[in-house]
C-alpha positions, 0 to 999 in steps of 0.5 A: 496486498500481501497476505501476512495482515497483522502489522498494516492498515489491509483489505480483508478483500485484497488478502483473500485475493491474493490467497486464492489466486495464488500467483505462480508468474511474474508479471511483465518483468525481465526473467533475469535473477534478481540479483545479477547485471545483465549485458546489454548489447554485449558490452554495458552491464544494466542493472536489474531492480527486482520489485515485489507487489503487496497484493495482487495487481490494481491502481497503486501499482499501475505506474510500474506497468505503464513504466514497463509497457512504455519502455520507461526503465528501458530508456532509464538503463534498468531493468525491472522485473515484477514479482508477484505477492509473496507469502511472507509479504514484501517487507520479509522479501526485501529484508531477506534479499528475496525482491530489492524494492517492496510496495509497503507502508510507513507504518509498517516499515516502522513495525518491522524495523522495531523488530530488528529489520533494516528497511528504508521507505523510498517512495510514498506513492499517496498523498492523501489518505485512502483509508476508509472505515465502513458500514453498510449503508443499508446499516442505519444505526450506523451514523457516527464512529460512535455508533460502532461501539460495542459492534463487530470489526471484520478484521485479522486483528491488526493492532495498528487498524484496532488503534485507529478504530478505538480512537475514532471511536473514542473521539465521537464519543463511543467507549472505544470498545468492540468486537472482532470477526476475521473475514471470509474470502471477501469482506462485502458478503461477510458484512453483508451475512451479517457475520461483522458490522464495519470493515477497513477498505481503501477508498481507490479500489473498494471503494470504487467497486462499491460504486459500481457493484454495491452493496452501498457503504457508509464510511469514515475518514480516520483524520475527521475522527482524531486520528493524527497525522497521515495513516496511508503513507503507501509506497516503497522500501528497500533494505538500508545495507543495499543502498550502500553500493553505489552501484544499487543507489544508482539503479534505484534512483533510474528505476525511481524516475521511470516509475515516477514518468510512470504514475504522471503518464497514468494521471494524465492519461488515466483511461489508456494508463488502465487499459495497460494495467488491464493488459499486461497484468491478465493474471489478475483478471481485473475489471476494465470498469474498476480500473477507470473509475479508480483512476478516474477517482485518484486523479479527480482527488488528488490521491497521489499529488499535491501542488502540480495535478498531474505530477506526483511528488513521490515524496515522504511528507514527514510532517504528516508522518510523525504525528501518526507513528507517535500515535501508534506508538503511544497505542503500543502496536509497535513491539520489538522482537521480544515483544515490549514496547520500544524505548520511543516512537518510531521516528520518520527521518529515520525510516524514510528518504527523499534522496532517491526521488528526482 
């Protein structure tokens, strides 16, 4: 997760990690430049793909590390190079040429190209929403949506999580109406201390680690409280103009596919998929017990897939992501960069592709 929140649907947890960690090492990738082709064998150049994480490393971006392990892009003729989370986020990386491919959301894609970048969304990794709005389950006040009214949001005050918050507020009968608190270095203790009352997590990590650890959450699903559409669309962008060599849209799609062989390599082998993630990504230090159970929970509910359980479509569902950016729009969170509201809603065909995905 990066640490510029503002424009995307974030943990408090994940930025704050990401901040104290402060990763000075890229993770299991090539130490080629980003940029260049190297020899491989002396004779054939072989593409170099460079990726920029979101946050620090866990189950999202486990298909990339199986893939690198395994020898996937190895086999795929690419190179893959991992780069750790970058202050300015992966979206600035990408359209700054600092990482070709960026782990982002559609909406933010939206929300950065309203403002006069050039991504394209490639890849959406989640097929179902992940996105979990919650109180402590020791806050029995708490019941409904509408119970937040007037309460405290721990948030960095993201106009696209506000939007969210207000409309399932509104929808349960509430005034729409609340406060906000910006967290501390982890948002567990900062509800816990009683400094907020509800928080955003991700059901595959937070979640999981509630499960585990506590404290007990008691949360809400934004689609069951009148928020349209699909909000955690999670994938990957690249900047439009470096699809234009072909030489790029064919590594692309080759590092697509590997990654792709990747994540269905986790879904059917989740335990040994997290073990790889465990070990190859010790600068994060993650729990070997999080990581299974996050698996174990992304493929008991099909969060990456939908008709074959154990093959991911990494395609954009753009019936499902329409709804949710005219939503957004009609919310104004999108602004342009002289902050007014753009002539219309985002459109979905426009920010994202298929064609790459196999």
């Amino acid at each position: 997760m990066r640490i510029e929140i503002k424009k995307g649907m974030r943990s408090i947890v994940a930025a704050a990690a990401a901040v104290a960690l402060g990763f000075t090492m890229a993770a299991c990738g090539s130490s080629n430049d980003a940029s260049n082709t190297t020899k491989n064998g002396g004779s054939a150049e072989t593409p170099t793909v460079s990726f920029m994480l979101d946050w620090t490393p866990n189950t999202n971006h486990i298909g990339l590390y199986v893939a690198q392990k395994l020898g996937y892009y190895k086999d795929a003729g690419v190179n893959v190079k991992i780069l750790p989370t970058a202050q300015a986020g992966a979206e600035s990386s990408v359209e700054n040429g600092v990482a070709n491919v960026g782990f982002t959301t559609l909406s933010n894609v939206a929300a950065f190209n309203a403002q006069g970048s050039s991504l394209k969304f490639v890849f959406d990794l989640t097929q179902k929403q992940v996105a979990r709005w919650c109180a402590l389950a020791s806050r029995t006040d708490i019941k409904t949506p509408k119970d937040l009214s007037g309460k405290t949001f721990v948030s960095f005050g993201s106009a696209e999580q506000s939007a969210v918050v207000s409309q399932m507020i509104k929808y349960a009968g509430g005034t729409g109406e609340f406060k906000t608190a910006t967290a501390g270095t982890n948002t567990f203790e900062t509800l816990t201390s009683g400094k907020g009352d509800f928080a955003g997590f991700y059901a595959t990590w937070e979640g999981v680690e509630s499960e585990l650890n506590g404290p007990a959450l008691n949360c809400f699903v934004a689609s069951d409280w009148g928020v349209p559409g699909n909000p955690d669309q999670l994938g990957f962008a690249v900047k439009d103009s470096w699809l234009k060599d072909s030489k790029n849209a064919d590594a692309l799609k080759k590092f697509l596919a590997a990654t792709k062989k990747g994540y269905d390599y986790a879904l059917a082998h989740p335990d040994d998929a997290a073990d790889i993630l465990v070990d190859t990504a010790k600068e994060a230090q993650i729990d070997p017990k999080l990581a299974k159970a996050s698996m174990k929970l992304i493929v008991d509910q099909n969060i990456w897939t939908t008709d074959d359980p154990k093959s991911m479509p990494g395609t954009v569902n753009f019936d499902e992501a329409q709804p949710y950016l005219d939503f957004q729009y009609k919310a104004g969170t999108y602004k342009d960069a002289d902050d007014n509201d753009p002539s219309e809603a985002p459109q979905a065909k426009d920010l994202a592709t298929n064609e790459y995905v196999a």
